[in-house]
C-alpha positions as CSV (number, residue, x, y, z in Angstrom):
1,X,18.3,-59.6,-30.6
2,X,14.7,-58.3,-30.8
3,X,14.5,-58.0,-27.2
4,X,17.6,-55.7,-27.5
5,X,15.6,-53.5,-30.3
6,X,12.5,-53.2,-28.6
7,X,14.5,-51.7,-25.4
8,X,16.1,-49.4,-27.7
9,X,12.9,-48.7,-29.7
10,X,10.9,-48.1,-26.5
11,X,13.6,-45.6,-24.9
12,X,13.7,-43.8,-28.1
13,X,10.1,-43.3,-27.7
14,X,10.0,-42.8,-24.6
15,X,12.8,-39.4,-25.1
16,X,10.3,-38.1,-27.9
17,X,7.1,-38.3,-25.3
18,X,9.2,-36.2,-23.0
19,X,10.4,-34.0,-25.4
20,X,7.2,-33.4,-26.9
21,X,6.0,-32.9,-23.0
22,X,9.2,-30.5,-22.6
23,X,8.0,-28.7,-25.7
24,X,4.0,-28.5,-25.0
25,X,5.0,-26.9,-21.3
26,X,7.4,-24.4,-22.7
27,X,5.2,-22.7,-25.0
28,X,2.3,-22.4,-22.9
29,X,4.4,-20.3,-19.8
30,X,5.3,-18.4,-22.9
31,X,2.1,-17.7,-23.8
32,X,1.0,-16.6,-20.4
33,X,3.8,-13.7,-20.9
34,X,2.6,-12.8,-24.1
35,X,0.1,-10.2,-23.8
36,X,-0.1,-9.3,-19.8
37,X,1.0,-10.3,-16.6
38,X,-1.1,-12.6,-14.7
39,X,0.9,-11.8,-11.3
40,X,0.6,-7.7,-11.0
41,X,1.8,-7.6,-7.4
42,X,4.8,-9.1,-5.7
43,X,5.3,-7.9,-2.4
44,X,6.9,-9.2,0.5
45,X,3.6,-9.3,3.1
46,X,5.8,-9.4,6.4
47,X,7.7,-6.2,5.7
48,X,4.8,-4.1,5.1
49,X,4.8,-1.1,7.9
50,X,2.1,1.5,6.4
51,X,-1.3,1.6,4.3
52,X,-2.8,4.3,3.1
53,X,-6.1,4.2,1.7
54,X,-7.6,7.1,-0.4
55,X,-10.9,7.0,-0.9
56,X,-13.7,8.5,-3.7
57,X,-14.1,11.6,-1.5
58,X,-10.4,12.2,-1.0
59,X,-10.9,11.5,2.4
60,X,-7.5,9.3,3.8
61,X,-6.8,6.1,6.1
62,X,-3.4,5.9,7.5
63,X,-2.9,2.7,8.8
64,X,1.1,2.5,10.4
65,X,2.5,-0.8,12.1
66,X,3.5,0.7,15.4
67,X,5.8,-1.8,17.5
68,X,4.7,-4.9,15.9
69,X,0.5,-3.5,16.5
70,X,-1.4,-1.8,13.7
71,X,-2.8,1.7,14.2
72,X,-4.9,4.1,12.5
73,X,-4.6,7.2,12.7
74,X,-7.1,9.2,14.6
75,X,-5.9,12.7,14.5
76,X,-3.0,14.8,13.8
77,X,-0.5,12.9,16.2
78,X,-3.0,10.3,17.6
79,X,-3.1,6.7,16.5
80,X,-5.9,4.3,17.5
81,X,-5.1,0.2,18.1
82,X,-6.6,-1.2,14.8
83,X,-7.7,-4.9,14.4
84,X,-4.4,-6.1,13.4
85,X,-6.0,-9.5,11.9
86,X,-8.5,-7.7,9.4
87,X,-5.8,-5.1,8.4
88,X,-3.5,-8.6,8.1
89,X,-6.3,-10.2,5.6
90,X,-6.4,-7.2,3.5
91,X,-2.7,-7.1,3.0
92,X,-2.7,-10.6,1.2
93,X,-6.3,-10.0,-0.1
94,X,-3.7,-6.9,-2.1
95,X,-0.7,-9.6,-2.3
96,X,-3.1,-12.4,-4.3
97,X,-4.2,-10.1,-6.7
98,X,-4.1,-11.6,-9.9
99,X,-5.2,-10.0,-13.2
100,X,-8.4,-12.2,-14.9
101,X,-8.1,-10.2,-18.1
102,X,-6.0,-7.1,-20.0
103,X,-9.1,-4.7,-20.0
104,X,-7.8,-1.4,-21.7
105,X,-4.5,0.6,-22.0
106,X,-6.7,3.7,-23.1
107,X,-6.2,6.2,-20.6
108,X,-9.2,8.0,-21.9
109,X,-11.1,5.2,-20.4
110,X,-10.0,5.3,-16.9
111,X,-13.4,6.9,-16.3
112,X,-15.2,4.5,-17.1
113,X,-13.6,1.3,-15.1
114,X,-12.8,4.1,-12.2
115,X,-9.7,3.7,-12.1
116,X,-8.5,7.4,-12.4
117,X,-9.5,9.6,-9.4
118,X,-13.0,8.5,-8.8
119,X,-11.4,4.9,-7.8
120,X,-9.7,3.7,-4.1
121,X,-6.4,4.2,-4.2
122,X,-4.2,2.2,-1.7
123,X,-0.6,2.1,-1.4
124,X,1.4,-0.8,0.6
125,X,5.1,0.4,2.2
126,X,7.5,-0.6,3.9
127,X,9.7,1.2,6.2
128,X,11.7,3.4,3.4
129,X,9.5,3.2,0.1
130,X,5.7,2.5,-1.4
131,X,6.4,-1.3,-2.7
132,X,2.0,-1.0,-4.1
133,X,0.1,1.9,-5.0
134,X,-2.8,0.3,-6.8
135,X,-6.5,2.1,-7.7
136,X,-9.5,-0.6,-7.3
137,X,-12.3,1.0,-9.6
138,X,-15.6,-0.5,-9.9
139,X,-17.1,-3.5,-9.1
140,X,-19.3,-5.7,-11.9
141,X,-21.1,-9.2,-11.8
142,X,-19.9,-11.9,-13.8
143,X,-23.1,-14.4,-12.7
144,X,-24.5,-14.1,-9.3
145,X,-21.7,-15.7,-7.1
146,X,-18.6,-14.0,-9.0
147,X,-17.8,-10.6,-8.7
148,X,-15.0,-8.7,-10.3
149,X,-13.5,-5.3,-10.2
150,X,-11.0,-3.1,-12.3
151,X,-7.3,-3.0,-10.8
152,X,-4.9,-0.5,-12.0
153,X,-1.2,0.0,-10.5
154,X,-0.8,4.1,-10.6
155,X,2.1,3.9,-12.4
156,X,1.1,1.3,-15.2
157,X,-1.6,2.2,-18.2
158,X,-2.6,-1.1,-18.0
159,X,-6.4,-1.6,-16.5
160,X,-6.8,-5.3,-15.6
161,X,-10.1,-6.9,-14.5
162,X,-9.6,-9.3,-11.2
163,X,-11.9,-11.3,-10.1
């Protein structure tokens, strides 16, 4: 008879540990939704056909996938073969983006993370649409080994710090 209990005790236990697990997980995903994104970008990385990369001094870097080969663009009509692994590298360096902190929704700020006109604005398509258009402002030290910059997606007020 006490054998029986003890079974019964022990799996009533055991149902409260995993409920209090159950419970313990839930809340903190919830949390990590509560005041910002942690994920700002979700793109598909394969379907990705065009970059275009605006710089400080408005000057502009087309980069188009051109049967299955990147290519910049070199003049009016003329596209040069690009190092399709580097521009591959920077397309998920864009895709891993993940926001550190919730820096500012102050658009009178902008200014001062760059992340108005004075930052690099990049944009990520695909064959029909711009899936990105993010601005990277400027670049800070957090110690000597860990750098950070200021992301913003153009059509977001949000200014997030990533490292």
């Amino acid at each position: 008879m006490f054998r029986k209990a003890k079974t019964i005790y022990l799996a009533g236990f055991f149902v409260l540990l995993l409920g209090i697990v159950y419970w313990v997980e839930s809340n903190e995903s919830g949390a990590e939704k509560g005041t910002y994104q942690k994920n700002i970008i979700n793109i598909e990385i394969s379907k990705i056909s065009e970059i275009a990369i605006t710089t400080k001094a408005k000057n502009e870097v087309l980069l188009k996938k051109i049967d299955n080969v990147w290519k910049v663009k070199w003049t009016n009509d003329a596209y040069v073969k690009a190092d399709s692994e580097k521009v591959e590298q920077a397309i998920q360096q864009i895709a891993i983006i993940k926001a550190s902190n919730l820096v500012t929704t102050n658009k009178e700020k902008y200014n001062e993370f760059q992340v108005d006109t004075s930052g690099v604005r990049v944009k990520l398509s695909d064959d029909s649409k711009t899936v990105v258009d993010i601005i990277l402002g400027r670049f800070s030290y957090k110690s000597q080994r860990e750098m950070y910059t200021y992301v913003r997606l153009s059509e977001d007020d949000k200014v997030y710090s990533v490292e």
